[in-house]
C-alpha positions, -999 to 999 in steps of 0.1 A, spaced: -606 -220 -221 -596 -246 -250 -584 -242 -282 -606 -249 -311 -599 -281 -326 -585 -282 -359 -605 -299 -382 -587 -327 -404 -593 -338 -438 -586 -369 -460 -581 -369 -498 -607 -393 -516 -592 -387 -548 -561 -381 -565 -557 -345 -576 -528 -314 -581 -531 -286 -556 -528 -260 -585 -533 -234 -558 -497 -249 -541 -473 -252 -562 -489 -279 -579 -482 -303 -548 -492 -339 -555 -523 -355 -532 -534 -392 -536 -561 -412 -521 -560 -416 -486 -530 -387 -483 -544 -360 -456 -548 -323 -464 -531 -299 -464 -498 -310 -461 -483 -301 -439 -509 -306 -416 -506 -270 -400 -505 -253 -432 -535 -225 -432 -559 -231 -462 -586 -207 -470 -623 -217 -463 -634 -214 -499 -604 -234 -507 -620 -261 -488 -654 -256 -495 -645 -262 -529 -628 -291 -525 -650 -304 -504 -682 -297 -522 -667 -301 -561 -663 -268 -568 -634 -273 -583 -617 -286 -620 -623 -320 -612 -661 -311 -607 -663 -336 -568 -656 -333 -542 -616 -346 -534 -613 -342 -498 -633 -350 -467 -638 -345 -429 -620 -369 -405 
């Protein structure tokens, strides 16, 4: 049986990840970094869908 593939995501604009030590992303960077780092699915909901300071979405699907 296979492994679920991870799903990887691409930052569409610049933003702080105030929920990691305030790490730095910019446009294009991927997320999370690093790639293997666990992130919570309402972190990236959030991020994904604009629920979050910024008010859009800052990441997306790849």
């Amino acid at each position: 049986m296979a492994a679920a593939k991870k799903k990887k995501y691409e930052v569409t604009q610049d933003f702080t990840d105030l929920q990691d030590k305030n790490k730095v992303y910019r446009k294009g960077d991927t997320y999370p970094k690093p790639g293997n780092k666990k992130v919570a699915p309402e972190r990236l909901k959030g991020l994904l869908e604009g629920d979050n300071k910024q008010g859009r979405p800052v990441i997306k699907e790849v």
